[in-house]
Jmol script that loads the backbone (N, CA, C; Angstrom):
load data "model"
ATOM      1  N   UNK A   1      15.122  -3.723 -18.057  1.00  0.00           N
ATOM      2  CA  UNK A   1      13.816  -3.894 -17.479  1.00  0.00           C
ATOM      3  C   UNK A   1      13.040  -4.896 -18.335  1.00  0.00           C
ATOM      4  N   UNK A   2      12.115  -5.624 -17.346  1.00  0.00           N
ATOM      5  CA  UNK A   2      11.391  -6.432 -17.948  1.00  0.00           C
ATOM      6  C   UNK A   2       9.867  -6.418 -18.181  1.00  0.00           C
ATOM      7  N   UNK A   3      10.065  -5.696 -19.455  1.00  0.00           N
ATOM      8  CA  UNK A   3       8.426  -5.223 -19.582  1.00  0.00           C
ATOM      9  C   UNK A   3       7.478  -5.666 -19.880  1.00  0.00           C
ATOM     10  N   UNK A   4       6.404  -5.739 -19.761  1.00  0.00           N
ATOM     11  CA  UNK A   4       4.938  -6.863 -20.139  1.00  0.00           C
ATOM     12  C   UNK A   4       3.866  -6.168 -20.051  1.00  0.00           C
ATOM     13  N   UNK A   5       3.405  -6.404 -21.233  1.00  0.00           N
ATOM     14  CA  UNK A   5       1.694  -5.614 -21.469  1.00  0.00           C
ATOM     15  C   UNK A   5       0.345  -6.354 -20.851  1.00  0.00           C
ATOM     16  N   UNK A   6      -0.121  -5.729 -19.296  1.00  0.00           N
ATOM     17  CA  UNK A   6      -1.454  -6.847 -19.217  1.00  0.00           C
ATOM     18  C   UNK A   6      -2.783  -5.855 -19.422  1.00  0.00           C
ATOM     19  N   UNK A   7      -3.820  -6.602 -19.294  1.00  0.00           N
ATOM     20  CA  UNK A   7      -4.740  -5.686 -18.929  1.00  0.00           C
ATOM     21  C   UNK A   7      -5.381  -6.192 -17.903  1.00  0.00           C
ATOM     22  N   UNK A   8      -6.051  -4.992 -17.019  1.00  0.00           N
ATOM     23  CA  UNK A   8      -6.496  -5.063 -15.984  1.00  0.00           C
ATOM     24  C   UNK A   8      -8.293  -5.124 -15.977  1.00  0.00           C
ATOM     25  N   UNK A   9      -9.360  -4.994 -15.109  1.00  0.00           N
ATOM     26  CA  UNK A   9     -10.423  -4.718 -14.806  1.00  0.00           C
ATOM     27  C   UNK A   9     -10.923  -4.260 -14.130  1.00  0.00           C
ATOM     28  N   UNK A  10     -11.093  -2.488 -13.900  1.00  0.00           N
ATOM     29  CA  UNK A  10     -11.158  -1.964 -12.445  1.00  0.00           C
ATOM     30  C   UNK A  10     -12.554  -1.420 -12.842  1.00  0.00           C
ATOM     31  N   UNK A  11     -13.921  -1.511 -11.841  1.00  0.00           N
ATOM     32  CA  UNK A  11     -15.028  -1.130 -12.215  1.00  0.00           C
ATOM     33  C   UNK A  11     -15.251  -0.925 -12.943  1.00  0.00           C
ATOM     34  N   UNK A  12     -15.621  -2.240 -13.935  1.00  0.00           N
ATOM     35  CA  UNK A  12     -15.817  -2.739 -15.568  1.00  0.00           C
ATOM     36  C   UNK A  12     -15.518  -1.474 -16.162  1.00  0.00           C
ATOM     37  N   UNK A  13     -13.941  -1.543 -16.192  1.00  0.00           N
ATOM     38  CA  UNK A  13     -13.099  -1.019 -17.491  1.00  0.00           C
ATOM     39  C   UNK A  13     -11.871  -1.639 -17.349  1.00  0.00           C
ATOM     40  N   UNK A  14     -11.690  -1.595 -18.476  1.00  0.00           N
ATOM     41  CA  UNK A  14     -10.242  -2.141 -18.998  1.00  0.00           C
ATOM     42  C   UNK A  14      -9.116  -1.297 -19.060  1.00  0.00           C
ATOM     43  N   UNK A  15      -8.192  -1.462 -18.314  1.00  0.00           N
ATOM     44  CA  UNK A  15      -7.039  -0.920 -18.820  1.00  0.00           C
ATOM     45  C   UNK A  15      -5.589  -1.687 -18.836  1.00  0.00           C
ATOM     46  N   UNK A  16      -4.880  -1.347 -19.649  1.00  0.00           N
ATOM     47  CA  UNK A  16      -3.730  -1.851 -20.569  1.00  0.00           C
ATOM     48  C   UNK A  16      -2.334  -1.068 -19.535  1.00  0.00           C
ATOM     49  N   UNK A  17      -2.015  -1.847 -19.463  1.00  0.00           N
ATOM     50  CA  UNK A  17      -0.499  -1.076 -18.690  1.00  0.00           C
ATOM     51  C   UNK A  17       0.726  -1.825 -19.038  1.00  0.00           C
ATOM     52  N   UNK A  18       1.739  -1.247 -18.838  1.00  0.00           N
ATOM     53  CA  UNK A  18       2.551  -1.694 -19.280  1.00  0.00           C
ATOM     54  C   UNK A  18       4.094  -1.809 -17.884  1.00  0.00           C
ATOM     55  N   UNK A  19       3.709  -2.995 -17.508  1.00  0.00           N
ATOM     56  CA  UNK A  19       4.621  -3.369 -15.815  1.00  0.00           C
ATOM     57  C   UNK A  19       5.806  -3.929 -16.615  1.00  0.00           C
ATOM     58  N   UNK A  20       6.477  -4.005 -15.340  1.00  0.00           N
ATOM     59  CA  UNK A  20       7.751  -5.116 -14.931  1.00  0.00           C
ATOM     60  C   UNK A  20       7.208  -6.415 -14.767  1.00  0.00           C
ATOM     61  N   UNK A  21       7.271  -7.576 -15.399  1.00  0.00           N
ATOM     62  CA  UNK A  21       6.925  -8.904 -15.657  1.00  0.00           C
ATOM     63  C   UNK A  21       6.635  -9.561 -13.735  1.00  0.00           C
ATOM     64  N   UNK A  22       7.965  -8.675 -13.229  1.00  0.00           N
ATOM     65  CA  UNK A  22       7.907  -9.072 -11.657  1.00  0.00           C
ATOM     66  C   UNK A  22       6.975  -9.067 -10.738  1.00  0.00           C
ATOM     67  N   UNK A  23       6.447  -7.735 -11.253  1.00  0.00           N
ATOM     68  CA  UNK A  23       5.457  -6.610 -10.744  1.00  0.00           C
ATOM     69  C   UNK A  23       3.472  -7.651 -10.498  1.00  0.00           C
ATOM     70  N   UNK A  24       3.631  -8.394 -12.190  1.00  0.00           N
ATOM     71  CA  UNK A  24       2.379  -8.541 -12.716  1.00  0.00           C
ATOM     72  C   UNK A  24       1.429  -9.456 -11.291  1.00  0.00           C
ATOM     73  N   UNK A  25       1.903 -10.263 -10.595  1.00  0.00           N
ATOM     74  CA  UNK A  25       1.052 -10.611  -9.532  1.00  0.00           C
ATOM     75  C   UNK A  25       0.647  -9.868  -9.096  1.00  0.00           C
ATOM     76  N   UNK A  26       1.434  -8.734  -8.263  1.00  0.00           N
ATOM     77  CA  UNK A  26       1.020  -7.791  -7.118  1.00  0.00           C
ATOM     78  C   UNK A  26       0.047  -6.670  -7.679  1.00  0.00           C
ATOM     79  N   UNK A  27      -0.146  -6.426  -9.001  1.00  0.00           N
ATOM     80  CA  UNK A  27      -0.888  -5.378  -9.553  1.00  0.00           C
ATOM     81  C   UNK A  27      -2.038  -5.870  -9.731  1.00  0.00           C
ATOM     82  N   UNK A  28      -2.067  -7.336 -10.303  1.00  0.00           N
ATOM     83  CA  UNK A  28      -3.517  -8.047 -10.259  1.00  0.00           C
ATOM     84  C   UNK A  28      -3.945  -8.241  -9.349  1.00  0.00           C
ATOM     85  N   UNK A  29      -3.700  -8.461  -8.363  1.00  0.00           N
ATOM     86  CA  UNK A  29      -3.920  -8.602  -6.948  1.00  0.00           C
ATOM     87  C   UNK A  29      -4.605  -7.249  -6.422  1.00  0.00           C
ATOM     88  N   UNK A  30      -3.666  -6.012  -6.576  1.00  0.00           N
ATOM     89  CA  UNK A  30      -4.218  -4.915  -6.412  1.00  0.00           C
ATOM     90  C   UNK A  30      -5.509  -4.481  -6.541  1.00  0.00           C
ATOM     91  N   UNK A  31      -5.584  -4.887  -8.375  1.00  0.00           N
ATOM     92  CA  UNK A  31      -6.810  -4.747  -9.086  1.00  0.00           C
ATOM     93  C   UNK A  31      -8.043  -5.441  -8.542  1.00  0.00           C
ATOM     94  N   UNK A  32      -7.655  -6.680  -8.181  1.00  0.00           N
ATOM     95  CA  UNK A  32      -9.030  -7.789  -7.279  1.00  0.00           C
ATOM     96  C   UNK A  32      -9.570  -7.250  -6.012  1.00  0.00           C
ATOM     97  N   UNK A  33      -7.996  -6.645  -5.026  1.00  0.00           N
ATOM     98  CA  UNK A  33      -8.470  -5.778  -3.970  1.00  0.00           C
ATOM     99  C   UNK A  33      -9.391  -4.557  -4.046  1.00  0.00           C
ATOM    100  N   UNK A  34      -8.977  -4.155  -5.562  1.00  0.00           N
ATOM    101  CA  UNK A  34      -9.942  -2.907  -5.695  1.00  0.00           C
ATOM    102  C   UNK A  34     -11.182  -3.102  -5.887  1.00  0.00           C
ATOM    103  N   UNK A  35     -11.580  -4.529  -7.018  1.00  0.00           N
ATOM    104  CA  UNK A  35     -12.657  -4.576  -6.762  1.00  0.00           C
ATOM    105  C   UNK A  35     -13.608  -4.969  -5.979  1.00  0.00           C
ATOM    106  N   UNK A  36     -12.788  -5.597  -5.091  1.00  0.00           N
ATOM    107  CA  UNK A  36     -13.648  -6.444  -3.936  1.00  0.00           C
ATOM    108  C   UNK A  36     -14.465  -5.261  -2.846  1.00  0.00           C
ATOM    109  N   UNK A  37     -13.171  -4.522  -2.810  1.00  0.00           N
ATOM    110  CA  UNK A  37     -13.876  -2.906  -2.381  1.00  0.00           C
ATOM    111  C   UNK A  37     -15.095  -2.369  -2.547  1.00  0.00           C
ATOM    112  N   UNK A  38     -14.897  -2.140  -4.073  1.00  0.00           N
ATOM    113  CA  UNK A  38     -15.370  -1.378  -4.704  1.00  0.00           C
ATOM    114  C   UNK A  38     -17.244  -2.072  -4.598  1.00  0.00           C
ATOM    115  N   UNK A  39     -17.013  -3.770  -4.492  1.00  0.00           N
ATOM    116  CA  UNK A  39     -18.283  -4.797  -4.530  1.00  0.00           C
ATOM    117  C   UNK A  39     -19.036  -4.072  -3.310  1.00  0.00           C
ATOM    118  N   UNK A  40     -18.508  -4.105  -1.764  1.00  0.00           N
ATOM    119  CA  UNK A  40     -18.320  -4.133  -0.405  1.00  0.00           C
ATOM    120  C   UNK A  40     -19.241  -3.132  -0.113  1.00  0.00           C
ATOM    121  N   UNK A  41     -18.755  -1.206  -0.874  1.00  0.00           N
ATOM    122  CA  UNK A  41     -19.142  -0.261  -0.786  1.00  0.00           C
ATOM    123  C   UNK A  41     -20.608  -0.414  -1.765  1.00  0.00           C
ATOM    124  N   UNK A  42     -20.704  -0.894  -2.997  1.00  0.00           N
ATOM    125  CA  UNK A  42     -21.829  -0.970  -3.734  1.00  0.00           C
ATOM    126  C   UNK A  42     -23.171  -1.553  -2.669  1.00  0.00           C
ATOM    127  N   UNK A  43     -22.330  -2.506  -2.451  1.00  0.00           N
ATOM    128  CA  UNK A  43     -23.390  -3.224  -0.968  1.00  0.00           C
ATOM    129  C   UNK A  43     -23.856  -2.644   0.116  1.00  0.00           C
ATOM    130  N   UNK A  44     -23.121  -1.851   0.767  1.00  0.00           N
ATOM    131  CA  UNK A  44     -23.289  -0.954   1.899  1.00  0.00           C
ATOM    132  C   UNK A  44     -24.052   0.354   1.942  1.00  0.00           C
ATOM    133  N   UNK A  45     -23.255   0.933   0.609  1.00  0.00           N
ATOM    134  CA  UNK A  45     -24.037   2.348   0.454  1.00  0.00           C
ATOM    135  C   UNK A  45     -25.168   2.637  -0.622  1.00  0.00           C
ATOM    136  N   UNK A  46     -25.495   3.804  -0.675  1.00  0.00           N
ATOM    137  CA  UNK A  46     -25.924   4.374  -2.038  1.00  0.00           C
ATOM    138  C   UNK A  46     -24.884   5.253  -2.662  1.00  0.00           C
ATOM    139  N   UNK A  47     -25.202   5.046  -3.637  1.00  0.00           N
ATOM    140  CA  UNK A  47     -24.059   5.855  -4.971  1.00  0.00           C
ATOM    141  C   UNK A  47     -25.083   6.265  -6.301  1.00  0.00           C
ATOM    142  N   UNK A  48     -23.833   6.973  -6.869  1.00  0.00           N
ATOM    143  CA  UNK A  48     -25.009   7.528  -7.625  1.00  0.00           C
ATOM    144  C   UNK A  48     -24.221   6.706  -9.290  1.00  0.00           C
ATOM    145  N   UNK A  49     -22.778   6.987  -8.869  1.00  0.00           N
ATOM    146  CA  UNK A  49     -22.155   6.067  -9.811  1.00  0.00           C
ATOM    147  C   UNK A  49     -21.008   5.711  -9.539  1.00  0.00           C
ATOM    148  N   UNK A  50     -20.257   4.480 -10.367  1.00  0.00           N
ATOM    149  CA  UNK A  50     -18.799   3.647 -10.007  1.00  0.00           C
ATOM    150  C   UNK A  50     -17.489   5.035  -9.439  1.00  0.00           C
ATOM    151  N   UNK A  51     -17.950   6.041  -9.807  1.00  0.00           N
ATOM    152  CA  UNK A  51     -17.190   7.447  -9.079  1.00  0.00           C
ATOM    153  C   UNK A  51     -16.783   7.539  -8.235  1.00  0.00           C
ATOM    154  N   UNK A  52     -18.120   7.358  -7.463  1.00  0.00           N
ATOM    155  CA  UNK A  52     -18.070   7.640  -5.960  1.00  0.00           C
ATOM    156  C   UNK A  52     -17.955   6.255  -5.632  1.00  0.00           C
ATOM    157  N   UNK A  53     -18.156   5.374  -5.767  1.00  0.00           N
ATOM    158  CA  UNK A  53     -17.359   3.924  -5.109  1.00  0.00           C
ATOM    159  C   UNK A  53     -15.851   4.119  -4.986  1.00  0.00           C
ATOM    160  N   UNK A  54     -15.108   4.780  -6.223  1.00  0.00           N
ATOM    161  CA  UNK A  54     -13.860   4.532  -5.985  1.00  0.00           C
ATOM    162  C   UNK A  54     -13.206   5.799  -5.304  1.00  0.00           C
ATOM    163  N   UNK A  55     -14.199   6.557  -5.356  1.00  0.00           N
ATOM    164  CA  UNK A  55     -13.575   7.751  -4.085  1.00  0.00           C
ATOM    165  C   UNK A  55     -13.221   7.317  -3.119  1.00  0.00           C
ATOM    166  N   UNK A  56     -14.013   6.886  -2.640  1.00  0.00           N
ATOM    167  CA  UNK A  56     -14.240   5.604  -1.317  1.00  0.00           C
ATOM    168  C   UNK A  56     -13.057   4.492  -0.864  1.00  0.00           C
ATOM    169  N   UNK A  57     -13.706   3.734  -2.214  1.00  0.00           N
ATOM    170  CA  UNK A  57     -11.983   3.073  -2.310  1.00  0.00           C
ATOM    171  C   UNK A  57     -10.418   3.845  -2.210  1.00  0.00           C
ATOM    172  N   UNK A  58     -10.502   4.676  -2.901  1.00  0.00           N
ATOM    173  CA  UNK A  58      -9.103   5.661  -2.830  1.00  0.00           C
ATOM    174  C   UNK A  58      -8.747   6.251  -1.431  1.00  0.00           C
ATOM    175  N   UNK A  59     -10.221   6.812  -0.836  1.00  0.00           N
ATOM    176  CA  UNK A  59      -9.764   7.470   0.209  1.00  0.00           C
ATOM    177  C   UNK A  59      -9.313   6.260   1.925  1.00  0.00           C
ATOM    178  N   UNK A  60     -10.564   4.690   1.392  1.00  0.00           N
ATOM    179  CA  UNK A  60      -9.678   3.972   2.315  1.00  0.00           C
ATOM    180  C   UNK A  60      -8.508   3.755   2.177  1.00  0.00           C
ATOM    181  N   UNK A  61      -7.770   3.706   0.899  1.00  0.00           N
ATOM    182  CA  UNK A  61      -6.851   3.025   0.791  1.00  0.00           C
ATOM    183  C   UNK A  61      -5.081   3.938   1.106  1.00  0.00           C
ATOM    184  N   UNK A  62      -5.633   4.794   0.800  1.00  0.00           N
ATOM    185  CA  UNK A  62      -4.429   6.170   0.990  1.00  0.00           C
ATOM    186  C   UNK A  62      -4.601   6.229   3.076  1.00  0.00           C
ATOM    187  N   UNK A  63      -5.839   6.338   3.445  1.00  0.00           N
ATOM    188  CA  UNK A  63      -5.747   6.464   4.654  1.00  0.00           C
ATOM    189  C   UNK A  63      -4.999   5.132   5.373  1.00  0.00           C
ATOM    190  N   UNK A  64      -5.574   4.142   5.068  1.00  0.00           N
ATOM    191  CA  UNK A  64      -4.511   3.106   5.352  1.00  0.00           C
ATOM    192  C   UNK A  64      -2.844   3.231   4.705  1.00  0.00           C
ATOM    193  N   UNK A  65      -2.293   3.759   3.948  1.00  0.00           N
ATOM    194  CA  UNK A  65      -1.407   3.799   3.340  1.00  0.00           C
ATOM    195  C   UNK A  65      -0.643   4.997   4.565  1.00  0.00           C
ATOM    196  N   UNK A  66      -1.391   6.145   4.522  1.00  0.00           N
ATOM    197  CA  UNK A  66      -0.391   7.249   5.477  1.00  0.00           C
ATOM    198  C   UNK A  66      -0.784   6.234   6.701  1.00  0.00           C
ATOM    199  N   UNK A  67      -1.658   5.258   7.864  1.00  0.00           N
ATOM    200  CA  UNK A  67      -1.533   5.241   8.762  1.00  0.00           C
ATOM    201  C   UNK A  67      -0.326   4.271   8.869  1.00  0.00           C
ATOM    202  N   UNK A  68      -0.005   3.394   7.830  1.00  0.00           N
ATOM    203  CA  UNK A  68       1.253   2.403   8.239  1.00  0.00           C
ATOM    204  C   UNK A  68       2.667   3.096   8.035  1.00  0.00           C
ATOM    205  N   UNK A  69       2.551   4.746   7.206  1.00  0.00           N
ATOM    206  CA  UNK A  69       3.879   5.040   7.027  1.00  0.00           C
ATOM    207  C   UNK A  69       3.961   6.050   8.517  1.00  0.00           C
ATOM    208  N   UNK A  70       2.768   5.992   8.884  1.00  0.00           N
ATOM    209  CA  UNK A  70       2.873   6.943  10.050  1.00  0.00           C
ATOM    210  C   UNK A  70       3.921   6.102  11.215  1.00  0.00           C
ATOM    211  N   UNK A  71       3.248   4.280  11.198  1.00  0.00           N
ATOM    212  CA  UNK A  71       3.621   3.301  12.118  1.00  0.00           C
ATOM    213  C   UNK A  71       4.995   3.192  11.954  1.00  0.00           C
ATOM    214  N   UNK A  72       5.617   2.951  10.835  1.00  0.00           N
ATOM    215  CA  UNK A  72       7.020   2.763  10.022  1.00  0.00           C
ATOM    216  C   UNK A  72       7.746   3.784  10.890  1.00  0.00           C
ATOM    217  N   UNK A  73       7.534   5.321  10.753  1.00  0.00           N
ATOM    218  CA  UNK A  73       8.211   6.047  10.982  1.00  0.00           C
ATOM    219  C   UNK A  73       8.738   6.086  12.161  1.00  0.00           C
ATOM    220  N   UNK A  74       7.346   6.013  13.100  1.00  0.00           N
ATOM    221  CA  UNK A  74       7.717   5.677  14.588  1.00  0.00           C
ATOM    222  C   UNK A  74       8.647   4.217  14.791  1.00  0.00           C
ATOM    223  N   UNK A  75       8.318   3.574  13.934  1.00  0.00           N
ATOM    224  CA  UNK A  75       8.604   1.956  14.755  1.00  0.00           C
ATOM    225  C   UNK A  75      10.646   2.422  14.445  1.00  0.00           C
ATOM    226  N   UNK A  76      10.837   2.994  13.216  1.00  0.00           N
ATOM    227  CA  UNK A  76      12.091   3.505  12.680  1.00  0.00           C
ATOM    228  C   UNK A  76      12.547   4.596  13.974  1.00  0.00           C
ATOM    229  N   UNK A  77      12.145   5.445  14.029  1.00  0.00           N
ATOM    230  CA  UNK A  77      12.890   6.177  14.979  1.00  0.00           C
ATOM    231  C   UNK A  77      13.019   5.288  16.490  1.00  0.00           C
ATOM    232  N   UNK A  78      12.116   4.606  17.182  1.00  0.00           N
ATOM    233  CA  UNK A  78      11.915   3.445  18.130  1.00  0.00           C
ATOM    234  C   UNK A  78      13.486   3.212  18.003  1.00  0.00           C
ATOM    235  N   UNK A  79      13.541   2.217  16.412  1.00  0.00           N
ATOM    236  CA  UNK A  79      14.784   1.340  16.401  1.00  0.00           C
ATOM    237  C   UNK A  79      16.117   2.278  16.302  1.00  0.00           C
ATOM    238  N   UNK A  80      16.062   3.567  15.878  1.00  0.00           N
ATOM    239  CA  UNK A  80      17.205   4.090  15.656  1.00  0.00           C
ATOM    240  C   UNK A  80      17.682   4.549  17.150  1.00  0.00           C
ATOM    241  N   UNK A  81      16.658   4.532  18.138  1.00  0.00           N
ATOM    242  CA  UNK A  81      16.856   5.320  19.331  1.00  0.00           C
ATOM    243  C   UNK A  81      17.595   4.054  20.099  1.00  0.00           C
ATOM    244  N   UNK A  82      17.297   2.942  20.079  1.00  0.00           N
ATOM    245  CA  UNK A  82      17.879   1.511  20.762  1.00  0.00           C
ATOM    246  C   UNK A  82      18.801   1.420  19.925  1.00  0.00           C
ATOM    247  N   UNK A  83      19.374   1.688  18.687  1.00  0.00           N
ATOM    248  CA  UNK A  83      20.712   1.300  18.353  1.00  0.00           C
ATOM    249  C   UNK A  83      21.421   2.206  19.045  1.00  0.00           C
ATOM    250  N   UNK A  84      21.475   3.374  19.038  1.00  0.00           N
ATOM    251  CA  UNK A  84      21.997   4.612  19.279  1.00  0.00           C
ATOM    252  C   UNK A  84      22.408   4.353  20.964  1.00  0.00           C
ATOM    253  N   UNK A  85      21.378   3.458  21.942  1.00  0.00           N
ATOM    254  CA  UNK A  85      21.471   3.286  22.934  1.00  0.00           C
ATOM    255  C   UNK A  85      22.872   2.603  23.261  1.00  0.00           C
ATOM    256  N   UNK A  86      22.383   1.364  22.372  1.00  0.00           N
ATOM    257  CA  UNK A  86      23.211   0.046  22.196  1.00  0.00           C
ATOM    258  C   UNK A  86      24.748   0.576  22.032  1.00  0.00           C
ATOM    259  N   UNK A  87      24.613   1.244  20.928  1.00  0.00           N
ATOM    260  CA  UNK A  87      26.291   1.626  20.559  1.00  0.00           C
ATOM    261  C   UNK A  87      26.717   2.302  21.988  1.00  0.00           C
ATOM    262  N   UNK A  88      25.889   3.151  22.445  1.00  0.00           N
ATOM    263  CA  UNK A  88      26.536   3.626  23.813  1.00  0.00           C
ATOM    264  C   UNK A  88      27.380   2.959  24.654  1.00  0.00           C
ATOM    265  N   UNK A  89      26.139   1.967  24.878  1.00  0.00           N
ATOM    266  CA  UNK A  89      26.326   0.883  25.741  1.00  0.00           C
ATOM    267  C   UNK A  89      27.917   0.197  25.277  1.00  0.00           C
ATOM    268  N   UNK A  90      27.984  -0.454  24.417  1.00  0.00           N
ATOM    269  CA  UNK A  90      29.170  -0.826  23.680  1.00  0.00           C
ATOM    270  C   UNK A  90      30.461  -0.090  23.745  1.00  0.00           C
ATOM    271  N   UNK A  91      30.439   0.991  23.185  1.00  0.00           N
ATOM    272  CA  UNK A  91      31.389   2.492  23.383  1.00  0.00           C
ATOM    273  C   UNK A  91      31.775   2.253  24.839  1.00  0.00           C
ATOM    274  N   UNK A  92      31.129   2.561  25.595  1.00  0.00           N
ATOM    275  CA  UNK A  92      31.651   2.655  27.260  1.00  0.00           C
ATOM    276  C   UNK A  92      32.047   1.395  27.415  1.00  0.00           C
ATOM    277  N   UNK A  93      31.525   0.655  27.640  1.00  0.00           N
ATOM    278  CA  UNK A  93      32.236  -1.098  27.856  1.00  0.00           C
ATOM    279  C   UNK A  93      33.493  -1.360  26.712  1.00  0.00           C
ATOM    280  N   UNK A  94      34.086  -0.917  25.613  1.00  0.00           N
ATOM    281  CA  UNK A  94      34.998  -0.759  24.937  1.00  0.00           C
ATOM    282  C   UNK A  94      36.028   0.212  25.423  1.00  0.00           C
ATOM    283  N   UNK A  95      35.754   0.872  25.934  1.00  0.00           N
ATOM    284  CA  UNK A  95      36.495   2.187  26.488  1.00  0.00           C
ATOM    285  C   UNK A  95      36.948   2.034  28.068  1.00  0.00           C
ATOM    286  N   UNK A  96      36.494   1.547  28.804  1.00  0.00           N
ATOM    287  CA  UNK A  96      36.789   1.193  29.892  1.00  0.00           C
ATOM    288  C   UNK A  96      37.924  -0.086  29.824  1.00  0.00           C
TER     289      UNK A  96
END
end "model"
wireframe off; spacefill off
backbone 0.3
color backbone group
């Protein structure tokens, strides 16, 4: 493994992690998404502190997270049901 120490900036704090060198775009990226969030909700709502911004943030982000594994699952069973078709299809036209 290829390990690398960065630090991050998530609602002015710092933290130190320690990724896969591969990884380091997509986590900074992460981190920018979080805060851009985190800007979005400061703007929109009242808060009382950076807490409850990232509740916010967390809870959009997990809800988006289960709704695409929800999509995955279906779009997966979708495709397993048309292969399953397909091979049929195949099987009998092989068999005949």
């Amino acid at each position: 493994m290829n390990d690398f120490l960065i630090t991050v900036r998530i609602a002015d704090r710092e933290y130190r992690l320690n990724i896969d060198k591969k990884k380091e775009e997509v986590v900074r990226e992460a981190a920018s998404n979080i805060n851009e969030n985190i800007n979005k909700y400061a703007e929109s709502f009242n808060y009382k502190d950076k807490q409850d911004l990232l509740a916010m943030v967390t809870l959009q982000h997990v809800v988006k997270e289960l709704e695409l594994a929800e999509k995955v699952t279906f779009q997966e069973e979708q495709l397993f049901g048309k292969l399953a078709e397909i091979d049929r299809v195949l099987s009998d036209k092989l068999s005949e």
